[in-house]
FIKOL-57485 format. One record per residue (C-alpha): residue in one letter; y, z, x. Coordinates in steps of 0.1 Angstrom, whole numbers, plus 2048, in hexadecimal, padded with zeros to 3 digits. Layout:
residues N
aYZX ...
This chain:
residues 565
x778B94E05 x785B85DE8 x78AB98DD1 x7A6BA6DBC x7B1BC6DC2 x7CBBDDDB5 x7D9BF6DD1 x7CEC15DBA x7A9C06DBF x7B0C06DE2 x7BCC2BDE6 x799C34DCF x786C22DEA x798C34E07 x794C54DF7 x76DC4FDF5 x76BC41E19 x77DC62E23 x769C76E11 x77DC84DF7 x764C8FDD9 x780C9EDC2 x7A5C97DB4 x7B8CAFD9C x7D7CA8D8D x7E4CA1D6F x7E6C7CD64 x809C67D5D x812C41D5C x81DC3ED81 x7F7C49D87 x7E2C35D71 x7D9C19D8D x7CAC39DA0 x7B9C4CD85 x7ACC2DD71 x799C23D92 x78BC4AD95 x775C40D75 x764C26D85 x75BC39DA5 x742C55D9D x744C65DC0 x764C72DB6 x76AC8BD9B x78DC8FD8C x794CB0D7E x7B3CABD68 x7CACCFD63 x7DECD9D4B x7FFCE0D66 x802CCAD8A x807CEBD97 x7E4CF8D95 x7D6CD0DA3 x7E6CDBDC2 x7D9CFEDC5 x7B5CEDDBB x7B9CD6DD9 x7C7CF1DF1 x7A9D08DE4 x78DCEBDE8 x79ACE6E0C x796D0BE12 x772D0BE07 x764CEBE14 x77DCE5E33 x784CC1E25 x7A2CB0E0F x79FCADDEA x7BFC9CDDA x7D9CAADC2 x7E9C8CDAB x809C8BD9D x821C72D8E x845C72D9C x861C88D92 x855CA7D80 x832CA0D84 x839CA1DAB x84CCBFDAB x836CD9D99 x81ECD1DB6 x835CE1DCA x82CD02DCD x807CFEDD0 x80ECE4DF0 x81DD01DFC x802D19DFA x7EECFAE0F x809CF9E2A x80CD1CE30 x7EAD25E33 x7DCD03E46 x7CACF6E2A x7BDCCDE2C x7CACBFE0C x7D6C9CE05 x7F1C95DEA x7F8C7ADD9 x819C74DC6 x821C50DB0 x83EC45DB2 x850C2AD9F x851C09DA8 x860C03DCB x87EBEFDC1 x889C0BDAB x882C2CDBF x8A5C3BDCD x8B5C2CDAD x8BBC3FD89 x89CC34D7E x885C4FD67 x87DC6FD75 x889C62D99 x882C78DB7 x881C72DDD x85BC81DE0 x859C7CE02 x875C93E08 x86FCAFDF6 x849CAEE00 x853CADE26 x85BCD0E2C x83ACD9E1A x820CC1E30 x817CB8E4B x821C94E46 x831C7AE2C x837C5EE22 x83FC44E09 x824C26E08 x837C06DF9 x824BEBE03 x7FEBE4DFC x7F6BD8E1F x803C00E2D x7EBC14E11 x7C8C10E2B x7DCC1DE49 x7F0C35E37 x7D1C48E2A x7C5C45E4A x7E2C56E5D x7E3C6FE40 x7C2C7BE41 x7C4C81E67 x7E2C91E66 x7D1CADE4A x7B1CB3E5C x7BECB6E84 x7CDCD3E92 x7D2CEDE79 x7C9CDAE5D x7E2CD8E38 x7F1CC0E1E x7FBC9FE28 x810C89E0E x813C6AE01 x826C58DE8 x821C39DD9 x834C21DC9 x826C15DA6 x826BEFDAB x813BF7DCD x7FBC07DBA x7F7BF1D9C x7FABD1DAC x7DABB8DBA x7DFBBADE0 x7E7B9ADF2 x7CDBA4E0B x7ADBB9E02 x7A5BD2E28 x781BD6E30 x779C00E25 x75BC0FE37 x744C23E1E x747C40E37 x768C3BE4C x766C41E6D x781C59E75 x768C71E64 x756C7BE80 x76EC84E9A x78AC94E85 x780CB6E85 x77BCBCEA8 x78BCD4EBA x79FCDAEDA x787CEBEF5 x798D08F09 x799CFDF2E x780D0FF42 x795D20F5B x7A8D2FF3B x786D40F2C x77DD4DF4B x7A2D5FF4F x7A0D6DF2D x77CD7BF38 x78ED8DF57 x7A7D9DF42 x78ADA4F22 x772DB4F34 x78DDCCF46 x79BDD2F23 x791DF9F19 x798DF7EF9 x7A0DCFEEC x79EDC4ECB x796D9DEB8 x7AED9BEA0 x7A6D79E8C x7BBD64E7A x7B6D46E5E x7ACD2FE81 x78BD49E77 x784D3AE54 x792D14E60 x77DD13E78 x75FD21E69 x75ED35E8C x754D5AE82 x730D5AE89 x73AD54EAF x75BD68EAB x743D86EA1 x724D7AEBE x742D85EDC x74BDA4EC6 x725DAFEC8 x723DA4EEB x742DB9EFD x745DD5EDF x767DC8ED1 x774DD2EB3 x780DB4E98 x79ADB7E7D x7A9D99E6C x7C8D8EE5D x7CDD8DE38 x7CBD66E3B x7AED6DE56 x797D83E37 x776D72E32 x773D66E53 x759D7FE5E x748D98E47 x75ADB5E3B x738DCBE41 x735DC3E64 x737DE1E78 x74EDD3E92 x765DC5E77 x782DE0E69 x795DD0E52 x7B6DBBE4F x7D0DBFE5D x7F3DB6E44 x812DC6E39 x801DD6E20 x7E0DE8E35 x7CFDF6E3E x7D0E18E51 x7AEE0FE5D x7BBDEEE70 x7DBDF7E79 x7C9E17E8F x7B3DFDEA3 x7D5DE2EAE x7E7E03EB2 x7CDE12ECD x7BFDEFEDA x7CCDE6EFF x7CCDC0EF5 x7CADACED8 x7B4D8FEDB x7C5D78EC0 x7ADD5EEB2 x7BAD44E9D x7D7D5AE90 x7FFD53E94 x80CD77E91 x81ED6DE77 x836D83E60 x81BD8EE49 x801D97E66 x81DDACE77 x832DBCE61 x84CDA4E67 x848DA5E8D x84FDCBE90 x82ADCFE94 x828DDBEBA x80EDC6ED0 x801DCFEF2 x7F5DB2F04 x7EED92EF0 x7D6D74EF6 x7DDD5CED8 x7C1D3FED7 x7CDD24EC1 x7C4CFBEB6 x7EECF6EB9 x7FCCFDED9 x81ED05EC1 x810D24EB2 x808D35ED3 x824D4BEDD x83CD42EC2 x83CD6AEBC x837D89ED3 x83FD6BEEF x844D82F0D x821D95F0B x80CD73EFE x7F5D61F16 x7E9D3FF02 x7CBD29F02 x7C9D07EEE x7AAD05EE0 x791D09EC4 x788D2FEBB x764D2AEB8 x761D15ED6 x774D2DEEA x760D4BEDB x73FD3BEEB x74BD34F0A x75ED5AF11 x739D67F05 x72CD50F1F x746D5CF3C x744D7EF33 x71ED81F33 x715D92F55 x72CDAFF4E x72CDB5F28 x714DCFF28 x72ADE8F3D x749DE0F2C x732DE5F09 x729E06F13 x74FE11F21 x75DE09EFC x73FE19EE6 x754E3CEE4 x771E2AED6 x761E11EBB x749E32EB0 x76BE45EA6 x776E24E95 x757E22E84 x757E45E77 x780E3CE6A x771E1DE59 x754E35E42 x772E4FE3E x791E2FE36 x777E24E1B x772E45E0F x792E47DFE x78CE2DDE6 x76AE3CDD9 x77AE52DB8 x771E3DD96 x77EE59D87 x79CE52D70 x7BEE54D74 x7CFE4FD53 x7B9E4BD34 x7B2E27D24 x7B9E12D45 x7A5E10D68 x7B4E16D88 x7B8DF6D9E x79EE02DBC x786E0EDA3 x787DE8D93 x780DD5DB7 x765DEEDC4 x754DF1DA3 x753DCBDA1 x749DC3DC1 x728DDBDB8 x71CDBFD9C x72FD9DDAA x710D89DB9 x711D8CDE3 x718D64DE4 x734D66DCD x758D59DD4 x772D73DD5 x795D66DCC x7B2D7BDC7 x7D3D70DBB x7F7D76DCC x807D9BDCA x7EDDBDDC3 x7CDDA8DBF x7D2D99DE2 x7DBDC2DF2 x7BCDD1DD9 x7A1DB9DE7 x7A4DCAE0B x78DDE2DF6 x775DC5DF4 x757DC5E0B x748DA1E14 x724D98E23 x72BD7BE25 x746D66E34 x75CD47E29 x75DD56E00 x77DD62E02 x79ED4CDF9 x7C1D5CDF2 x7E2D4DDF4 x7F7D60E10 x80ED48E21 x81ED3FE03 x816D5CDF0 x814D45DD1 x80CD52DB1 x7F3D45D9C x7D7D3CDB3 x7BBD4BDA7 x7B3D3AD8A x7BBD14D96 x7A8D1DDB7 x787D29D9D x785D08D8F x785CF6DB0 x76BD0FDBD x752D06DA0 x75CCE1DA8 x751CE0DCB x72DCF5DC6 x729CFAD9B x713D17D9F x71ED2ADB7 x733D4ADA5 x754D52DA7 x76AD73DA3 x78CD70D9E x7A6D86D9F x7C4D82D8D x7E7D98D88 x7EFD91D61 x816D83D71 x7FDD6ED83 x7EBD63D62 x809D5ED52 x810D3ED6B x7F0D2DD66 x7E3D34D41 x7E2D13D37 x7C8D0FD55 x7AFD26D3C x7A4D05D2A x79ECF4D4D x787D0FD52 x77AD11D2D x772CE5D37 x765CEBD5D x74DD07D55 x73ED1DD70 x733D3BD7C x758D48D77 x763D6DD73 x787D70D6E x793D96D6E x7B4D98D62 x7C5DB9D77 x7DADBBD58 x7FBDD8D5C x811DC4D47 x826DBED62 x82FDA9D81 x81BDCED92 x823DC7DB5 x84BDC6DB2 x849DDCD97 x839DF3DB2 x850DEBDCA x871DEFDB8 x866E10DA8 x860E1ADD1 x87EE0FDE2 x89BE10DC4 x896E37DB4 x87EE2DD9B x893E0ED8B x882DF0D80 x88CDCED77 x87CDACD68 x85BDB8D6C x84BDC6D4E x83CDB5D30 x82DDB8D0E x80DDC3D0B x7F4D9FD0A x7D1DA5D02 x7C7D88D1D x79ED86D12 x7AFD7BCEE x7C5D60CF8 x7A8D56D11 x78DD51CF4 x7A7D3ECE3 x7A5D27CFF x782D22CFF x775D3ED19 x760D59D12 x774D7AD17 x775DA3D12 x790DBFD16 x784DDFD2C x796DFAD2D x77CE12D40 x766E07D61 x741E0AD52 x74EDF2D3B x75ADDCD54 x73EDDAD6B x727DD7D4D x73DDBBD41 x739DABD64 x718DAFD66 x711D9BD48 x72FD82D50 x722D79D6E x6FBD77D60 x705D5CD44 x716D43D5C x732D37D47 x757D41D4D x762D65D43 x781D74D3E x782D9FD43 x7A7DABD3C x7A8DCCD4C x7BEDE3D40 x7CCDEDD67 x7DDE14D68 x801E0FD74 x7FDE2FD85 x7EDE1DDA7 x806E15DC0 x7FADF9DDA x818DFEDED x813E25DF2 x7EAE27DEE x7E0E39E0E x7C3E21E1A x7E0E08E1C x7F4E1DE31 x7FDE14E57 x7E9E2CE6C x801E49E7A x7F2E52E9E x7EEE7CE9F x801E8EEB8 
């Protein structure tokens, strides 16, 4: 090949051959030779933002949805750094994303040229791998090292950073770039659990009395819950998840009981706390799971991809197996099959009386009747919603009280559910919307959204106002950061702090921004609202005005379960 070609046409190329169908960012000079050559290929779409911290949480919330790496772009310095905090988000909770800083030119990086920054070192702590690419003849095998490094093991952000004249400069040499690279079709496989593993795990399963599948974000990575909920069926096993695991299996499943957090619920906190082992599927235990590790466990199998998860917590009582979840799930259903009916039948007493808890946890969220006049109680707003929010819909709650609320949320349907919980970063929701509508443009989305959390990612309105969709946006709006606000008024006598606002009439600002919006301040109006929201197709803003009355932290479905006696 002969041809002339800039190293920023070469990255283009090397996105398409991986696959990569979108890249958000926010444009600067360092990333012209990249974004220019975006125009010219029409497999990839670049959704410009209005901050480069909502590009990343686009890219961490496309490789949630789709299991595959959209890019966040930056240019160097301050560009880099507000990507920061979304890379995060990606780390934490094992989301494939590849980012893509421009540096300036190689001769000058390290020295007190403009808006210098060492990328690669503050992106390390934050990926799974970096580096600086200074050279055209390194950009193929750089990309290629990259992309396997996001998409094996448990899968995140990989970063790379390149230099400007790397970038805008013909290469010397022009590498040959398959239309469909190869290393697509081996790297998402999976570790298979040896044989003689399964079949010890069966032994101790099927003599379990009263074992419990408590599923992890290896669930929704893996797209593993239809198998995960085949064994449940098979041997009469109970399944909660963790608050990173939600969305995994359906909520409505009868075996299924919740998740499992900090923050709830009485319901799934009974069924670790009476279970004899805890069958733990794709889930680390982390500090969120279990309470900071004061949650007691009886005896643990922990099945994981990455043979450093296993045992990193609750060590002593953990046996491990390396392997794929869904893989695994098949073959313990295969081991277990001469004897599941027996052990079925000597655990139906114990899953009936967790099934009559589950109608009797959920009653306690039923009352729409109102608290304090002019504003609508936080439960009332999820269940109410969830009665006119279409059954294929993506539900995506932001950081803080919309994150603890949507445990009230019942799901049909798995892999619709993305919150940030590793990371805990706020303002998610909205960014992660517009990648939704991105990836599949008609499927709807809900979005729930703390107005603190609003507050962080307004200017992304006008993204939404320009990317369209079947976007609801309901603004949980207490004039407050509600969740510390709750917290401080809890554990300090009532005394608050740098949490309360101004009153902002959100659907206001939001039609100034291009997106159709209304203020409710009652639920008929709400779900009326959402009804029609939903039925035009376009983005809609409802600010809700939320009753400051509801505690998360004290609401008693979110209680841990107190055993009697």
């Amino acid at each position: 090949m002969s041809e002339k070609l800039t190293g920023g046409r070469l990255v283009v190329r090397m996105l398409e051959s991986l696959g990569v169908t979108h890249v958000f960012g926010v444009v600067g000079g360092q990333t012209l030779a990249i974004t220019d050559a975006i125009i010219d290929t029409p497999s990839i779409e670049f959704v410009h933002t209005r901050h480069e911290g909502a590009a990343a949480v686009m890219a961490d919330a496309h490789g949630r949805l789709t299991g595959r790496p959209a890019v966040a772009i930056a240019t160097t310095g301050p560009g880099a750094t507000n990507l920061l905090t979304g890379v995060g988000g990606a780390f934490r909770d094992s989301s494939p994303a590849i980012i893509i800083t421009c540096n300036n030119n190689g001769e000058n990086i390290h020295k007190d040229d403009a808006q210098n920054a060492d990328h690669v070192q503050i992106f390390a702590p934050f990926t799974k791998f970096s580096r600086l690419v200074a050279h055209g003849s390194s950009i193929k095998q750089a990309m290629e090292e990259a992309y396997v490094n996001a998409m094996t093991g448990n899968p995140g952000p990989v970063h790379l950073d390149f230099a400007r004249d790397t970038i805008e400069q013909p290469l010397a040499e022009v590498p040959e770039v398959p239309a469909v690279h190869p290393v697509r079709s081996w790297v998402g496989e999976r570790p298979v659990a040896a044989p003689e593993r399964v079949r010890a795990v069966a032994e101790r399963l099927l003599a379990a009395e009263r074992p419990v599948i408590w599923l992890g974000n290896g669930g929704n990575r893996s797209r593993g819950g239809d198998d995960v909920l085949a064994l449940a069926e098979a041997l009469n096993i109970p399944v909660i998840t963790t608050f990173n695991g939600i969305g995994a299996v359906p909520t409505s499943h009868p075996l299924v009981f919740g998740a499992l957090s900090r923050m709830g619920t009485s319901l799934s906190s009974r069924v670790v706390a009476e279970s004899d082992l805890v069958l733990a599927l794709g889930n680390s235990l982390n500090a969120v799971s279990t309470g900071r590790w004061r949650l007691r466990l009886p005896e643990v199998v922990q099945v994981d991809v990455d043979p450093a998860m296993i045992g990193r917590y609750y060590a002593e009582s953990t046996t491990g197996v390396v392997g794929d979840l869904t893989a695994f799930s098949r073959d313990l259903l295969s081991a277990t099959a001469d004897r599941a009916e027996q052990a079925r039948a000597g655990r139906a007493g114990w899953v009936a009386g967790l099934q009559d808890a589950d109608r009797d946890w959920w009653a306690l969220s039923e009352s729409r009747d109102p608290v304090t006049p002019g504003a609508v109680a936080p439960p009332v707003v999820v269940r109410a919603l969830r009665e006119v929010t279409p059954a294929d819909a993506v539900l995506i709650p932001d950081a803080g009280n919309p994150g603890v609320w949507s445990f009230l949320w019942e799901m049909d349907r798995p892999h619709r559910y993305l919150k940030p919980v590793g990371f805990g970063n706020m303002g998610f929701a909205l960014p992660a919307a517009i990648a939704s509508v991105a990836v599949e443009p008609q499927r709807p989305v809900l979005a729930l959204i703390g107005d603190g959390s609003l507050g962080m990612s307004l200017g992304e309105l006008e993204t939404l106002a320009r990317a369209g969709g079947p976007v609801v946006l309901v603004v949980l709006n207490d004039s407050s950061y509600g969740n510390i606000r709750q917290e401080q008024e809890l554990h300090f006598d009532g005394r608050t702090t740098g949490v309360d606002f101004e009153d902002v009439d959100f659907a206001q600002v939001a039609r100034g921004m291009g997106v159709r919006a209304e203020r409710v301040t009652e639920v008929g109006a709400l779900t009326a609202a959402a009804k029609d929201a939903f039925a035009a197709g376009v983005p809609f803003l409802l600010d809700v005005v939320l009753d400051r009355e509801a505690n998360a932290w004290t609401y008693p479905a979110f209680a841990p379960h107190r055993p009697q006696g």
